[in-house]
PLY file of the C-alpha trace (Angstrom):
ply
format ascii 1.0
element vertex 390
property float x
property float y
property float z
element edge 389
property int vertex1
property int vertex2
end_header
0.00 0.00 0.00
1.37 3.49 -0.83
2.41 5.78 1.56
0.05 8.76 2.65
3.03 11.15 1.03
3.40 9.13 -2.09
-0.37 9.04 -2.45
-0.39 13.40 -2.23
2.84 13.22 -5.04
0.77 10.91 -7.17
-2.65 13.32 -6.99
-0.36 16.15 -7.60
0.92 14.63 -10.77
-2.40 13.17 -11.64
-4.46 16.38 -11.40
-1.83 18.54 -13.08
-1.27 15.88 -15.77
-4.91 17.45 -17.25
-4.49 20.41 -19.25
-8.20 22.04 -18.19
-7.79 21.02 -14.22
-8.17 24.01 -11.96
-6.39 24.46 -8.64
-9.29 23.41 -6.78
-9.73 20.23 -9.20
-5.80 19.86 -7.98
-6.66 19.78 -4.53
-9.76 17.70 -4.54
-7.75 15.12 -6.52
-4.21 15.56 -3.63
-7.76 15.17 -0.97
-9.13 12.06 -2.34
-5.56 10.37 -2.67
-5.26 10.86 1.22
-8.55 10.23 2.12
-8.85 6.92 -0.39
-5.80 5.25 1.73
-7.66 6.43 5.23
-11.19 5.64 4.58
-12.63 6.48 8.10
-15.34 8.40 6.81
-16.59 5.79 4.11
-20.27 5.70 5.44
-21.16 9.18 5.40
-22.47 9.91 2.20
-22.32 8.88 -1.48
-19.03 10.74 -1.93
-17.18 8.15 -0.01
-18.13 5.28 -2.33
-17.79 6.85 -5.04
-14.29 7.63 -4.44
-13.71 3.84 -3.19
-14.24 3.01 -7.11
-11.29 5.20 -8.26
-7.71 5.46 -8.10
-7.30 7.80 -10.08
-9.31 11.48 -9.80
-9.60 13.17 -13.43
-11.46 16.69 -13.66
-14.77 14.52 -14.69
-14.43 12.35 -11.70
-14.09 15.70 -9.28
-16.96 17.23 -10.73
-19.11 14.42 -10.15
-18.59 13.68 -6.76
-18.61 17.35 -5.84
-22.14 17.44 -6.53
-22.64 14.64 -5.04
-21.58 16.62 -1.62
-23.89 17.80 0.41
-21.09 20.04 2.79
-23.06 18.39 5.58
-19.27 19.11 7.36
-19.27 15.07 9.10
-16.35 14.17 7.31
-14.64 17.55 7.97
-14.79 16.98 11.97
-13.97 13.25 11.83
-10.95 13.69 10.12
-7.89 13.70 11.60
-5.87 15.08 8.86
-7.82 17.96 9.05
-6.28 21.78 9.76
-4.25 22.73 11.37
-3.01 18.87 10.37
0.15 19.24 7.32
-1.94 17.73 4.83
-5.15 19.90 5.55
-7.95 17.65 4.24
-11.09 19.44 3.96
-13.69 17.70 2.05
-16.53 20.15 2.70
-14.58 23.48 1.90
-12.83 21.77 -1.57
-15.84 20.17 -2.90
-17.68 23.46 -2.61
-15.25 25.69 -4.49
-15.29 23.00 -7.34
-19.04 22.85 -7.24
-18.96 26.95 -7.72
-16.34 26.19 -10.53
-19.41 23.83 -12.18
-21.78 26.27 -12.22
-19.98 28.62 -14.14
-18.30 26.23 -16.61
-21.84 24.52 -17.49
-23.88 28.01 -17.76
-25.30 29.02 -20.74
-24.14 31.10 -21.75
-21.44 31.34 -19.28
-20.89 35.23 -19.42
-23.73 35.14 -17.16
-22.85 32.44 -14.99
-19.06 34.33 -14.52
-21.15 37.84 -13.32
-23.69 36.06 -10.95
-20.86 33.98 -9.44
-19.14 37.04 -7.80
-22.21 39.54 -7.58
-24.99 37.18 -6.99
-26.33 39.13 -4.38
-26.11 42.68 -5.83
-27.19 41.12 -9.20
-30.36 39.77 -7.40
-31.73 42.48 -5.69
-30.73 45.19 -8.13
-33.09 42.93 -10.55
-35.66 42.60 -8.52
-36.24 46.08 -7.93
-35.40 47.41 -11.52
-37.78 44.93 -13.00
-39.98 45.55 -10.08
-39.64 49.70 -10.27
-40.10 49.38 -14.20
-44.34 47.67 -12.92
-44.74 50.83 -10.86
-44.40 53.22 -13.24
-45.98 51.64 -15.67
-49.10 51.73 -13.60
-48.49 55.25 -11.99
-48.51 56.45 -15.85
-52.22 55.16 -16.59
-53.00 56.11 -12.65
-53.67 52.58 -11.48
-50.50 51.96 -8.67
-52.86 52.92 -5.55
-56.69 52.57 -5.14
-59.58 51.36 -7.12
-62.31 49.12 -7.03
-60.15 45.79 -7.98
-61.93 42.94 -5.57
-58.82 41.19 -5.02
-58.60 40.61 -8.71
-54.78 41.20 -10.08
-55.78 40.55 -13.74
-57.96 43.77 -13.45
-54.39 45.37 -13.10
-51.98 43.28 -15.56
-54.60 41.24 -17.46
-54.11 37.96 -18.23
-52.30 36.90 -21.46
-50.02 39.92 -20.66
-48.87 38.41 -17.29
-48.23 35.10 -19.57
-46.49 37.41 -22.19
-43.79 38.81 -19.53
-43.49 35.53 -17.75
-43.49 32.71 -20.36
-39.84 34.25 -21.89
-38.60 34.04 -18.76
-39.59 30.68 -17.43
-38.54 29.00 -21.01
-35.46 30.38 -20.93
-34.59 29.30 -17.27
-35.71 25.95 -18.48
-33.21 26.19 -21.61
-30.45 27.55 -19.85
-30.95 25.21 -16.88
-31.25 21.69 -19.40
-28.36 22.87 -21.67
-25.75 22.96 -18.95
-27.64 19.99 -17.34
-26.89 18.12 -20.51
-23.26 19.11 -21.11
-22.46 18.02 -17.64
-23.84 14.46 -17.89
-22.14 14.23 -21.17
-19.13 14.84 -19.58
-19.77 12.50 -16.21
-21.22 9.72 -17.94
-17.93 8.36 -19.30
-16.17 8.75 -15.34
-19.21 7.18 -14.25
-19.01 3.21 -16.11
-21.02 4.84 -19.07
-23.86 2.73 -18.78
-27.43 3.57 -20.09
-29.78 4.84 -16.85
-32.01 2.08 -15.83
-35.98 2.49 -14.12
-34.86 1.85 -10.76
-31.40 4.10 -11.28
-34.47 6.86 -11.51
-36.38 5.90 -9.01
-33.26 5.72 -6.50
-32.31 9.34 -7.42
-35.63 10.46 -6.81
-35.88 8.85 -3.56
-32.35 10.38 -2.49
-33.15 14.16 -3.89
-36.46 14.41 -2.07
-35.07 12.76 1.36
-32.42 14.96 0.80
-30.90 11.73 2.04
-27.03 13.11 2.32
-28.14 16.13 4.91
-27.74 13.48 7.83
-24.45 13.31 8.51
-24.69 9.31 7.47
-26.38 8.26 10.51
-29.52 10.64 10.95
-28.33 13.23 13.91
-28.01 15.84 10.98
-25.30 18.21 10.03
-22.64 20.41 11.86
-23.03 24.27 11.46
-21.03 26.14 13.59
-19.10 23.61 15.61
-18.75 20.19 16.48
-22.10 19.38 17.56
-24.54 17.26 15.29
-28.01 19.49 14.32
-31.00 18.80 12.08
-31.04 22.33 11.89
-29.75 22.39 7.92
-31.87 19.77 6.98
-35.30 21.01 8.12
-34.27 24.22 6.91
-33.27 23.01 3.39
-36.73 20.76 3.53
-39.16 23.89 4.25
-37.66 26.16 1.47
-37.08 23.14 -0.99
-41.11 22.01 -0.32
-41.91 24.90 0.14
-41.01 26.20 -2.96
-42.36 22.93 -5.24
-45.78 24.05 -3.18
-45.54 26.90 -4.68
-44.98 26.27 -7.90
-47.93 23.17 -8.13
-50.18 26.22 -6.97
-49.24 28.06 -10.01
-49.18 25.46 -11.92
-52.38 23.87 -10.83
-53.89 27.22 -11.20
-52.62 27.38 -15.27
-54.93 23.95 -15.30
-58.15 25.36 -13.69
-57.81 28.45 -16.32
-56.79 26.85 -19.66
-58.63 22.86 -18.91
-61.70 23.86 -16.71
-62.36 27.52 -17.34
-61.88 28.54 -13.77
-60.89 31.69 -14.09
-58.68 33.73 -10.84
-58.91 34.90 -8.16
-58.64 31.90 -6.27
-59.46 31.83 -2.25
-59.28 29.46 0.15
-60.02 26.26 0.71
-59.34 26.75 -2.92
-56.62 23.75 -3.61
-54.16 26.23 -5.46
-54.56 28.70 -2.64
-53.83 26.05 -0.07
-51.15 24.99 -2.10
-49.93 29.08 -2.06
-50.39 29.44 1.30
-48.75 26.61 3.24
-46.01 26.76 0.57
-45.14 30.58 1.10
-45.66 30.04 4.82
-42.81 27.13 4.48
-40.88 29.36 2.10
-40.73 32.18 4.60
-39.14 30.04 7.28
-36.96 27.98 5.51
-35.03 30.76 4.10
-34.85 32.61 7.31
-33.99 29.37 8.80
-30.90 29.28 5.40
-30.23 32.89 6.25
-29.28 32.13 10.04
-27.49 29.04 9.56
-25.45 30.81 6.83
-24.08 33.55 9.25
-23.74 30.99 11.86
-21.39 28.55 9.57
-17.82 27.54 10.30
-15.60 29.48 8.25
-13.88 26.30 7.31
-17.49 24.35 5.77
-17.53 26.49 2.62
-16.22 28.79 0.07
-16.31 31.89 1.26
-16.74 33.73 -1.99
-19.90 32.16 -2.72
-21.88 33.54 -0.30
-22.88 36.70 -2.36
-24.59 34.05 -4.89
-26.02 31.98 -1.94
-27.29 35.10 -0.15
-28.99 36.45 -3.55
-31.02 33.35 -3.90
-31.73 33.18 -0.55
-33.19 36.85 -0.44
-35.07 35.99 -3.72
-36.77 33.15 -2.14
-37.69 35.06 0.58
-38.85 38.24 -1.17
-41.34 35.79 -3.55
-42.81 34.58 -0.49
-43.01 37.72 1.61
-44.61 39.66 -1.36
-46.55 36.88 -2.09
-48.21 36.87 1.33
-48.69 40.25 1.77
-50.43 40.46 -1.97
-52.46 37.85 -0.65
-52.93 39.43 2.78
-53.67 43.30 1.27
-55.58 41.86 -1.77
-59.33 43.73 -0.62
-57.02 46.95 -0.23
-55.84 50.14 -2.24
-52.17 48.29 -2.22
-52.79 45.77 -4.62
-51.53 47.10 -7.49
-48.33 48.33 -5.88
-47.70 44.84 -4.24
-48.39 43.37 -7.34
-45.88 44.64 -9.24
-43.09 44.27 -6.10
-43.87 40.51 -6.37
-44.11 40.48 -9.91
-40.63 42.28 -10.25
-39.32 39.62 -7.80
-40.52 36.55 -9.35
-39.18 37.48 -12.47
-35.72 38.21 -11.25
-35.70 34.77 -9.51
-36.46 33.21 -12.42
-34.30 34.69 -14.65
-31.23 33.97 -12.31
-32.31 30.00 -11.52
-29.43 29.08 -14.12
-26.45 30.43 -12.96
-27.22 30.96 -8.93
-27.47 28.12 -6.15
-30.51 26.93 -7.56
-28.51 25.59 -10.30
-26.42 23.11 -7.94
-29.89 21.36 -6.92
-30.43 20.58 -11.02
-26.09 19.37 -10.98
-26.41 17.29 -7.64
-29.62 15.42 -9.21
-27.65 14.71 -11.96
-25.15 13.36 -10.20
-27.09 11.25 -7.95
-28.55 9.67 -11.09
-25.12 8.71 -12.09
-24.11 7.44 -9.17
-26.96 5.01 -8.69
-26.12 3.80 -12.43
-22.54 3.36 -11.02
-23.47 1.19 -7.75
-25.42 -1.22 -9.78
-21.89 -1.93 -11.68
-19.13 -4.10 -9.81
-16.58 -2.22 -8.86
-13.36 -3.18 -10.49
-11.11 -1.93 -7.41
-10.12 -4.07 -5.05
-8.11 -1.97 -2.92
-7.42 -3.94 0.16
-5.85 -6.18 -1.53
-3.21 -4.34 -3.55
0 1
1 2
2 3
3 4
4 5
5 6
6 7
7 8
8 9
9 10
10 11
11 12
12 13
13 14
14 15
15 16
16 17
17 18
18 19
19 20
20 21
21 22
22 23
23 24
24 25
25 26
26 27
27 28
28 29
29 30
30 31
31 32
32 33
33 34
34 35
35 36
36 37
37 38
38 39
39 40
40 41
41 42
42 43
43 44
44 45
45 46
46 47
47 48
48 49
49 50
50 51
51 52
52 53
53 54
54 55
55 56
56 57
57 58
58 59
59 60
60 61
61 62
62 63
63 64
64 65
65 66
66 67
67 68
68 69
69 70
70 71
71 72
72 73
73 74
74 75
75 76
76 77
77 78
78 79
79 80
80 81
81 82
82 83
83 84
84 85
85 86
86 87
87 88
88 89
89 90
90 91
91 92
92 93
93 94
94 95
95 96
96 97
97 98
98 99
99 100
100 101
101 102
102 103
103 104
104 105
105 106
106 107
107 108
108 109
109 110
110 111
111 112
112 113
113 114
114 115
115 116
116 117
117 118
118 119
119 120
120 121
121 122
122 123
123 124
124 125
125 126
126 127
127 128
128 129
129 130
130 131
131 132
132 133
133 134
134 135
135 136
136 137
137 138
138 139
139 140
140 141
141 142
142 143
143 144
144 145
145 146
146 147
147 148
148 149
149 150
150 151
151 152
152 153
153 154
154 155
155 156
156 157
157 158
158 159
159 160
160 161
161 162
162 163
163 164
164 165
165 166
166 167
167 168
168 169
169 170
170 171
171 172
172 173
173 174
174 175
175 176
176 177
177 178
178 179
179 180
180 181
181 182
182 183
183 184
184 185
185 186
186 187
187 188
188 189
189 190
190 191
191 192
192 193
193 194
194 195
195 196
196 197
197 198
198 199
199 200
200 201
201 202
202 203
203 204
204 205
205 206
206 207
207 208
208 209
209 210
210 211
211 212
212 213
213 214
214 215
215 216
216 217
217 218
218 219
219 220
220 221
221 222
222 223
223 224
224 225
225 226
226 227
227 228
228 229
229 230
230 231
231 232
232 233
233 234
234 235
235 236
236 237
237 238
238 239
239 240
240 241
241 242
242 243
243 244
244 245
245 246
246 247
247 248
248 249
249 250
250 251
251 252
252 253
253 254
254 255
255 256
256 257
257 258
258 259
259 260
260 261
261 262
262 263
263 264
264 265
265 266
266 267
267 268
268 269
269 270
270 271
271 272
272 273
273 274
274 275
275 276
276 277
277 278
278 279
279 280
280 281
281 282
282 283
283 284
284 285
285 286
286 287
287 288
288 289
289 290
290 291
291 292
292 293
293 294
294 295
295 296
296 297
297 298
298 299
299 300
300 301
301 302
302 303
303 304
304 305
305 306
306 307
307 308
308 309
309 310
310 311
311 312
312 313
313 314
314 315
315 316
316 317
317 318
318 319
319 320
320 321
321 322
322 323
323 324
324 325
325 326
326 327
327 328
328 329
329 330
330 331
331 332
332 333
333 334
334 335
335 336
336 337
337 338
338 339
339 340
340 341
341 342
342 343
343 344
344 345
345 346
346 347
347 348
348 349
349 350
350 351
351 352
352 353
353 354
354 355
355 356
356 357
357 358
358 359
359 360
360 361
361 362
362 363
363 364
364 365
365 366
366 367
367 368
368 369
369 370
370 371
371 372
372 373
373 374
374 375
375 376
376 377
377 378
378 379
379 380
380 381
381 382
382 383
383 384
384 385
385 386
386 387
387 388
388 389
């Protein structure tokens, strides 16, 4: 068996030996060497495995098991080669600056994934409220922003097929933008990961795993560390409200496009309405989970993440919350003379967060599905490694 050392000179040479690898693709690769020969952490999540299968760590390889991290920290304090140790393994920290790497080398196009990166948060808001300032003075020109006789009905204020005008642009191109890069990147993984066609059950497995959000356990269910060494389901219930509560969220809308176009029910919708129950307990669950994201984010151990990410994860955290905030106060204000005004603030919002889902955090949930998809192809296969034996 190779000595630790040899196994960091051998990931050096590996790593550099590929033209396109970054110097966090470097270090991941010198990380897995060390932690492939210690294996301590092996049961923690799917990254563990995954690297059990490999001895050798090409950019493809990285990629695919840094979305498969979760930066739930476990490994991070069980390791004893951790800082202040010489050979400074941190999983967490290195997976997440080649996971910010991803989403700007799979954007589309990637001139926009390269701004958001470093101004996500100043790129969010300032959208928001330009495309949200551009509603108000549309109606303050034809003297609708404040007043009137509207019932609670916003299609008195934008009517209908105009509200589908603005938004339908938007929400294909998020959907393009989001399945080209998705695409590129399993074209690239599929090779690292056996190759083999995606079976039912490889599906089904993913789908299981995404909507668990198995990996946010720790690999034992006590949950994640967060600021220190103690374990807390704080992360997970956090990342379950805003994750459900956004898919509520979107069913409502989406349920709603069904009672308009299939059944001719035509908005507004109240409760016990189904897509105003769906609104409701989804915004509710949106509003806490993101404050929930927001605390735990200023809370975090320094060493967990990448530090100059957090503009883009604070930008799509304060979108999320703004959508549900404005949403719930349209919905609370709707018999009142702010209607129109709160409209277009949630209007202006929504937008924004659409337009950025490609290139901001909401973009790693699209990359880690696809990895987990590979990755249950790849434990069907025999692994060819027999390590302990070598």
């Amino acid at each position: 068996m190779h000595t630790l050392e040899t196994l960091i000179h051998d990931a050096r040479q590996l790593a550099t030996g590929h033209g396109a690898a970054s110097p966090a693709v470097t270090e991941v690769a010198r990380q897995m060497q060390i932690c492939n020969a210690c294996r301590y952490c092996e049961g923690f999540c799917a990254v563990f495995p995954a690297m059990t299968r490999r001895l050798e760590f090409g950019p493809a390889d990285i990629h695919y098991m840094a979305n498969l991290c979760h930066n739930c920290g476990a490994c991070l304090h069980a390791c004893q080669y951790a800082p202040p140790h010489a050979f400074a393994v941190n999983v967490p920290q290195a997976m997440a600056q080649v996971r910010g790497e991803t989403y700007v080398a799979y954007a589309w196009p990637a001139s926009l994934g390269k701004l958001y990166q470093g101004n996500g948060l100043t790129v969010s808001l300032a959208l928001a409220a330009g495309l949200a300032l551009f509603l108000v003075l549309a109606l303050a020109l034809n003297g609708s922003l404040w007043g009137g006789s509207l019932q609670g009905n916003f299609y008195k204020v934008f009517p209908h097929n105009l509200l589908v005008s603005m938004f339908a642009p938007v929400f294909l191109w998020a959907a393009l933008a989001l399945g080209i890069g998705v695409t590129r990147f399993l074209r690239d993984v599929a090779p690292a990961t056996t190759g083999q066609a995606m079976a039912g059950g490889d599906a089904l497995q993913a789908t299981h795993d995404v909507l668990k959000l198995k990996y946010l356990d720790g690999g034992h269910g006590e949950g994640c560390h967060n600021e220190d060494d103690a374990y807390t389901l704080s992360r997970s219930r956090a990342h379950h409200l805003t994750f459900y509560g956004f898919m509520l969220c979107f069913a409502a809308t989406s349920l709603a496009t069904v009672y308009h176009y299939a059944l001719g029910w035509h908005a507004p919708y109240d409760l016990p309405s189904l897509p105003k129950l769906l609104g409701v307990v989804g915004g509710v669950s949106l509003l806490l989970g993101t404050v929930g994201l927001f605390r735990l984010k200023l809370r975090r151990h320094p060493l967990h993440g990448d530090a100059a990410q957090k503009p883009m994860d604070y930008g799509f955290i304060a979108l999320l919350f703004l959508t549900s905030a404005t949403g719930m106060l349209l919905w609370l204000a709707r018999a009142t003379p702010a209607l129109a005004l709160l409209l277009a603030l949630h209007l202006g919002v929504v937008m924004a967060l659409f337009a950025t889902l490609p290139y901001g955090k909401f973009a790693h949930g699209i990359f880690r599905t696809a990895s987990l998809l590979r990755y249950a192809v790849e434990r069907r296969q025999p692994s060819s490694l027999a390590l302990g034996d070598e």
